[in-house]
Each structure stands twice: as C-alpha cells, then as structure tokens.
N, C-alpha and C positions, 0 to 999 in steps of 0.2 A: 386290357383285361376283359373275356368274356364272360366271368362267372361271377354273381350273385357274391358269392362268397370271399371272391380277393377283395374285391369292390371293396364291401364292406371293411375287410382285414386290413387295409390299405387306408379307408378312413380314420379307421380307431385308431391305428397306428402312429398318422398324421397329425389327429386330432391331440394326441395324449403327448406328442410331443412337443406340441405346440407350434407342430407347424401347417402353414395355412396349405389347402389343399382344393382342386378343383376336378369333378369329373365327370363325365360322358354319358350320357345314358344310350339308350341303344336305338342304332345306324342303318339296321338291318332292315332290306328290303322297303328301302326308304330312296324316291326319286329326284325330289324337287332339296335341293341343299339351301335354301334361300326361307327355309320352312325353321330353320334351328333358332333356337330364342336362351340366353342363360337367365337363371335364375334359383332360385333357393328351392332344394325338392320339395318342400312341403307347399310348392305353389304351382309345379308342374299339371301337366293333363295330357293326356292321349297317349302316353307313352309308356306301355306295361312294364318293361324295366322299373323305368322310373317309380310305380304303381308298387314292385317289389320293395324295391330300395326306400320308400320310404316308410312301409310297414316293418322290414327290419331295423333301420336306423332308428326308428319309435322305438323298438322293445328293448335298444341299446342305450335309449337316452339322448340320442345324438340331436340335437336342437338345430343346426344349420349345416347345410352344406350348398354348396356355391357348383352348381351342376348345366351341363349343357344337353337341350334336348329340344329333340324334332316333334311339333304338335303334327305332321303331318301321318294320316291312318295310313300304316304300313299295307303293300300291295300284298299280294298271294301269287306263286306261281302259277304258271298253266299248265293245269295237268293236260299231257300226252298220253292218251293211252295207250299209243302204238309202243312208249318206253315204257309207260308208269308197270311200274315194279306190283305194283295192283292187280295186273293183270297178266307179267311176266314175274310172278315171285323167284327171286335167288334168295329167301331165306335157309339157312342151312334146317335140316329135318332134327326137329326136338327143338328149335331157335325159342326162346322166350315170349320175344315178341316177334308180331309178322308185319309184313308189308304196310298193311291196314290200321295198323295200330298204332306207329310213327307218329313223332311228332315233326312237322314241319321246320325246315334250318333255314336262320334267315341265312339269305344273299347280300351282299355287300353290290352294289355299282361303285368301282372305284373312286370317284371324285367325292358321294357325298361325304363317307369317313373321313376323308382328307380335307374335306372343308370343315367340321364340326373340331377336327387337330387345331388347326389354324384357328377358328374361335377361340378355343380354349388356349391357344398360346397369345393371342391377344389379350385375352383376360389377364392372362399372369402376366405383360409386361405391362397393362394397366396397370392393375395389384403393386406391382415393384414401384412403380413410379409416385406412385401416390403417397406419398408417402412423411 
C-alpha cells in the first residue's frame, strides 16, 4: 500500500478488530537495505512517511504500531536535461500543473522493498511464536 490513507485504514481496521498488525514505511529511492530498523512509530526518524503516519495516527488515537523503516536519507534522481521534461514540456495546453511544478516519484531498486517484505514477515513469525 502506497497511500497515507489505506495505511492508515488498514490499521484502524486491524487495530479495532483486535488484530495485531505490522507495517512498512517508505522504500522509495532508498539504496543501502541493511539501513531498515523495526520499531514503534512514534520512535522512528528520517523517514517522512513515517513523519506522516505518525501525526495522523496521533489525531486517531492510535498509541502503537509495530512498523519497519529505513533511517537511511532517501537519494534524488539526476536530472537530465537532455530528457528533463523541464526543458522538453509534453504538458498538454491548459494542463493544471506544468513540468516544473511536479512533485518528484520515488523509485523503488528492487531488492530494498523485498528486503524490508522479509523483515516484516520475520517479525510476524516472531510475533506468532511467541507466544
């Protein structure tokens, strides 16, 4: 789940059912996978996801959640200007927003999301065992 909003939807849901639940914060444009730490969001750092999610879980009530997250300072691409859209606009005429106004998408390298999976499904079969 990319959005703020299921995250969330997804916790209360979890939470209210009383079942335990563990989740992800964000992966994006993140290189080093050995950077990932879990912990309860309200003791997280460096990870603006995380930074969201825990101002809205605050205004929900939400006291704990059990989250995995990278302290590592997410990179920026390299703008190109021979492509950058900056200077080749394809925005369509009357577009809202233009080239320059964008906000930047993370990129995923595939291995680090599939390493933060694997965390998080170790937690849960810790979780289970413990028991």
């Amino acid at each position: 789940m990319d959005t703020v909003t299921a995250k969330i939807q997804l916790v209360l849901e979890a939470q209210s059912a009383g079942i335990p639940i563990i989740s992800c914060m964000g992966a994006g444009n993140k290189l080093d996978p050995t950077q990932f730490e879990v912990a309860d969001i309200y003791k997280t750092s460096m990870c603006p996801l995380a930074k969201v999610m825990r101002r809205e879980l605050k205004k929900r009530n939400v006291k704990h959640l059990k989250v995995v997250y990278s302290k590592e300072k997410a990179i920026r691409p390299i703008e190109d200007m021979a492509i950058s859209c900056r200077t080749n606009c394809i925005c369509p005429p009357g577009a809202k927003h233009k080239c320059t106004e964008r906000r930047d998408i993370p990129g995923s390298t595939a291995f680090v999301p599939s390493v933060a999976g694997l965390i998080m499904a170790g937690e849960v079969i810790k979780d289970l065992t413990m028991v």
